[in-house]
C-alpha positions as CSV (number, residue, x, y, z in Angstrom):
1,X,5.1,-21.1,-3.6
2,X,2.3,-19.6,-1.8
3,X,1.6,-23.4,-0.1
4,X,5.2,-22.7,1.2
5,X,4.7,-19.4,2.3
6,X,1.9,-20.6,4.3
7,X,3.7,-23.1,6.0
8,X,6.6,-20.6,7.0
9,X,3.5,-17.9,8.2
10,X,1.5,-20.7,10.5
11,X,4.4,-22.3,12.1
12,X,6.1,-18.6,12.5
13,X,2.6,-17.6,14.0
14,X,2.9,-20.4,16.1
15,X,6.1,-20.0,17.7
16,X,5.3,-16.3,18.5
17,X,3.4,-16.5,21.6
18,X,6.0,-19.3,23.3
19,X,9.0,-17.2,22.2
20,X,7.7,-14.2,24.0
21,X,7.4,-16.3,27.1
22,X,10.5,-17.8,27.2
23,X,12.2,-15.1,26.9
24,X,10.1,-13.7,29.9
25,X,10.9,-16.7,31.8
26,X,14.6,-17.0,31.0
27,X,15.0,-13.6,32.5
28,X,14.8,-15.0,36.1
29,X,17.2,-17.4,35.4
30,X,20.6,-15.2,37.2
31,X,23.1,-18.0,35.6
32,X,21.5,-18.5,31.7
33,X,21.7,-22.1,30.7
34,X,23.2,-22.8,27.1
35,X,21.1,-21.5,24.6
36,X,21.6,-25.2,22.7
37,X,19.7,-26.9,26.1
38,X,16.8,-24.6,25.9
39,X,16.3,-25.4,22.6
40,X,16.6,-29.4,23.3
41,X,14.1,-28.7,26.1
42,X,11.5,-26.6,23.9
43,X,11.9,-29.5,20.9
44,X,11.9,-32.3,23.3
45,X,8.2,-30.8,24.6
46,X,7.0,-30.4,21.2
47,X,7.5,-34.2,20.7
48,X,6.0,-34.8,23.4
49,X,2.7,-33.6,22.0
50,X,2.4,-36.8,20.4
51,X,2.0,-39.8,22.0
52,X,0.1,-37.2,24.3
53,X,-2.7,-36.7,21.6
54,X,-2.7,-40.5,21.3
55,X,-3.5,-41.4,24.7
56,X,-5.5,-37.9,25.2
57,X,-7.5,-39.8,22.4
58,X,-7.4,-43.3,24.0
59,X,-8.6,-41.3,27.3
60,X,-11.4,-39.8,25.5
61,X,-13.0,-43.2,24.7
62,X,-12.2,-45.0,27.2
63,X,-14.5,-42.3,29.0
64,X,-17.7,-43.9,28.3
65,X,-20.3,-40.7,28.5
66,X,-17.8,-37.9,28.6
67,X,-20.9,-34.9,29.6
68,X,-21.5,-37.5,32.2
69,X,-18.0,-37.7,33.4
70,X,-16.8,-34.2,32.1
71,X,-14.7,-33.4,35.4
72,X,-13.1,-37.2,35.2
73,X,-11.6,-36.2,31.0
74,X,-11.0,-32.8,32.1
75,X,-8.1,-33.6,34.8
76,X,-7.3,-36.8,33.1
77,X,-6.1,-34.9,29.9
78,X,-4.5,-32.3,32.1
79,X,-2.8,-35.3,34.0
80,X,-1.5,-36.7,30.6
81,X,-0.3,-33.6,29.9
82,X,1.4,-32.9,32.7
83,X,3.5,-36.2,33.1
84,X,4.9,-36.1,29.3
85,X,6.2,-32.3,29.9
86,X,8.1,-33.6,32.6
87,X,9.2,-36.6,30.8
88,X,10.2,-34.3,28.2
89,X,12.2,-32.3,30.6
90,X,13.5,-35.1,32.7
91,X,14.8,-37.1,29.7
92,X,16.1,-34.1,27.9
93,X,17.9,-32.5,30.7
94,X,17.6,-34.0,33.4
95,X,21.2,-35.9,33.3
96,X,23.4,-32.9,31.5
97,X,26.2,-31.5,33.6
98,X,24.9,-28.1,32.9
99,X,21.5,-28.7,35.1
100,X,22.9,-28.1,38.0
101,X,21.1,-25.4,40.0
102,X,17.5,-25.3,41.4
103,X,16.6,-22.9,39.2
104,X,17.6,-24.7,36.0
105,X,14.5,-26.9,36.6
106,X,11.9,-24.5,36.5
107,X,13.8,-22.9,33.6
108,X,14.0,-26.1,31.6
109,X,10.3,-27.7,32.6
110,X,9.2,-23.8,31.4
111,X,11.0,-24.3,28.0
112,X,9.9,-28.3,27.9
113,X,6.2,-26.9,28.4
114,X,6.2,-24.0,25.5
115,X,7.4,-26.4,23.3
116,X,4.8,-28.8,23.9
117,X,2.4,-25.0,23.6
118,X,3.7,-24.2,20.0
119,X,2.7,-27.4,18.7
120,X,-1.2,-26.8,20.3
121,X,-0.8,-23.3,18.5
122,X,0.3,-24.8,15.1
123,X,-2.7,-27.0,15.2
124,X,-5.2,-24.4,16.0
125,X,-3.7,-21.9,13.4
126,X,-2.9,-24.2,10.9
127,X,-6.9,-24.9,11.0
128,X,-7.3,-21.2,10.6
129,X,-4.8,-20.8,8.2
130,X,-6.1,-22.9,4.7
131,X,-4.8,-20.2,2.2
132,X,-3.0,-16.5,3.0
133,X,-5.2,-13.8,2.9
134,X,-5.3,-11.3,5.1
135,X,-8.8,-12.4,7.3
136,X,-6.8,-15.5,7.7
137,X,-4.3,-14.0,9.5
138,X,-5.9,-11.5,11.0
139,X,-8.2,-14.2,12.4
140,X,-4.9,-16.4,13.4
141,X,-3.4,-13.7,15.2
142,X,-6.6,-13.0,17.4
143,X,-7.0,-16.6,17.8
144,X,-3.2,-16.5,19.1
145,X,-3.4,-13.3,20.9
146,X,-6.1,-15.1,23.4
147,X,-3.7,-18.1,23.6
148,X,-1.0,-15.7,25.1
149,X,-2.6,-14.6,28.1
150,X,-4.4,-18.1,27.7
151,X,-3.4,-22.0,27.3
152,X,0.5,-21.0,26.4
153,X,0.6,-19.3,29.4
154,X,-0.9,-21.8,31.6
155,X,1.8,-24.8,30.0
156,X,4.4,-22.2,31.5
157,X,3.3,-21.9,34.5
158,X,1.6,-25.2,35.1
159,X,5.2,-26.5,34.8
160,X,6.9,-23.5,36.7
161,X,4.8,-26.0,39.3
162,X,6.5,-29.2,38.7
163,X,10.2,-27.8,38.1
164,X,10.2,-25.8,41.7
165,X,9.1,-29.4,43.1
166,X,11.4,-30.9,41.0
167,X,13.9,-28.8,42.4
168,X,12.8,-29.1,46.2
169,X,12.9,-33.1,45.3
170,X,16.4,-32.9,44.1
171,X,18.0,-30.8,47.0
172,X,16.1,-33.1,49.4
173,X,16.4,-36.2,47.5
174,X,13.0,-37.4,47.6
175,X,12.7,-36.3,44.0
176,X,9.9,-38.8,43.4
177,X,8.1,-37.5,45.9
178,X,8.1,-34.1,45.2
179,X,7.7,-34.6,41.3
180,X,4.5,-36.4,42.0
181,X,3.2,-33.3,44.0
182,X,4.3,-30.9,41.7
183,X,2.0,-32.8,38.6
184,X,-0.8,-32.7,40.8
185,X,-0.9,-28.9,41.8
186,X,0.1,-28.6,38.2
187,X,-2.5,-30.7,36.9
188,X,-5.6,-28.9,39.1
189,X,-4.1,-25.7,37.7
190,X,-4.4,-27.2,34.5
191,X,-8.3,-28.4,34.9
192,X,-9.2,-25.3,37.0
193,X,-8.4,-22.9,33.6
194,X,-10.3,-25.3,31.2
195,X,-13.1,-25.6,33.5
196,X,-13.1,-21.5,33.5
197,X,-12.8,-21.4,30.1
198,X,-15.6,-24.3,29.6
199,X,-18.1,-22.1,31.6
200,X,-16.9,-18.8,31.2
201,X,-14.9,-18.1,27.5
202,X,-18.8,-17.6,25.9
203,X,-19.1,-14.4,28.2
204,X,-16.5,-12.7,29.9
205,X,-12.4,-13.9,29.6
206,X,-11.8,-11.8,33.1
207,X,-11.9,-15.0,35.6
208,X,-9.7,-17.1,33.9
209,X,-7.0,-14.3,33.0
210,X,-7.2,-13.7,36.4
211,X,-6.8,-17.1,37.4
212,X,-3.6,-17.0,35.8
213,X,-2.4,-13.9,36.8
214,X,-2.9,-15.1,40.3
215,X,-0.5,-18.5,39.6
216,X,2.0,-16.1,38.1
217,X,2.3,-14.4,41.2
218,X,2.6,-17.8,42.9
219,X,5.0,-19.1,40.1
220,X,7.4,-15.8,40.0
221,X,7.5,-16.4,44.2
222,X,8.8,-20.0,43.5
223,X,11.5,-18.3,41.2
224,X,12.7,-16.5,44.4
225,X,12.5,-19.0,46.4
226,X,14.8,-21.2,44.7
227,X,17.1,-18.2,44.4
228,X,17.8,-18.5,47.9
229,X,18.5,-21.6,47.6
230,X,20.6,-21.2,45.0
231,X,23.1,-20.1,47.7
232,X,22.9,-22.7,50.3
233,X,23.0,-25.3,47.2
234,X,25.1,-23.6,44.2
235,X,25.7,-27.1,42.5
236,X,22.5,-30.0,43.3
């Protein structure tokens, strides 16, 4: 019973800080998509996590001295990342009738991406979590509580990138195109937050939550953006 209960506390823990940012995200979305697709997006990212921690693994050792090539594995495992949330997205949603505005990209990449975040969480809390007790938790939830404003953020908003592009790519068809800007802006965001959090997390957490806060200004701009297009291109 109590290996049970464990279970149902880590992957509940897990889930917390995603929820909480979908439903923040899904807030900007003036037409809500079907509760069922936001769900097939979020599961289809969380299966994505994967074969991403296979070839995140491949990466690794095919990085012969990784101190000596730390940028190189740094964006490389924020590129991998990047491309299978959008694979998740794309080959989730990407043909349903119901994705049919420009803002429905950014909503679903976002949903895609917290997906493929819970699964990170239920790693790192499952590590914390070897048997209930209360410094367990306790220690899971501040663990989690960092991840908020942290790496479950970033997913979000990293993909807010590549669903405005995929958007811009769609209503100009030159989807291709834009997608493959989109992963790159999103993948420098990516590598730009670990490489604050590599030299920084030992000190002071203030440059890389504000490193964020500053792409969720950017990100919550996009949202507007493609609400004005949204009424040159109601269906796209």
């Amino acid at each position: 019973m109590e290996v049970v209960l464990s279970y149902i506390v880590t992957f509940a823990l897990a889930a917390v800080p995603a929820l909480i940012w979908l439903v923040f995200f899904l807030r900007e979305d003036i037409h809500p998509e079907p509760k069922k697709l936001i769900a097939i997006a979020f599961m289809a990212g969380a299966v994505a996590s994967i074969p991403v921690l296979g070839l995140q693994l491949l990466f690794q050792n095919l990085v012969a001295s990784p101190l000596h090539n730390f940028l190189i594995l740094i964006i490389g495992l924020a590129l991998i990342e990047e491309i299978f949330k959008f694979i998740a997205a794309r080959w989730s949603i990407g043909g349903n009738p119901a994705f049919d505005e420009p803002v429905d990209a950014m909503i679903y990449m976002i949903a895609a991406a917290l997906g493929f975040a819970t699964i990170e969480n239920l790693f790192i809390v499952g590590s914390e979590l070897g048997y209930l007790s209360f410094a367990t938790v306790l220690s899971a939830v501040s663990t989690l509580g960092f991840r908020f404003i942290g790496a479950t953020l970033l997913h979000s908003l990293a993909s807010g990138v590549v669903g405005f592009t995929w958007a811009q790519g769609k209503i100009k068809k030159r989807i291709g195109w834009y997608v493959t800007i989109g992963i790159i802006v999103a993948t420098m965001l990516h590598a730009g937050f670990n490489l604050l959090i590599y030299q920084y997390q030992d000190v002071n957490m203030l440059y890389p939550t504000l490193f964020l806060a500053c792409a969720a200004l950017f990100i919550l701009k996009d949202f507007d953006v493609l609400k004005r297009e949204e009424a040159e291109h109601p269906h796209f």
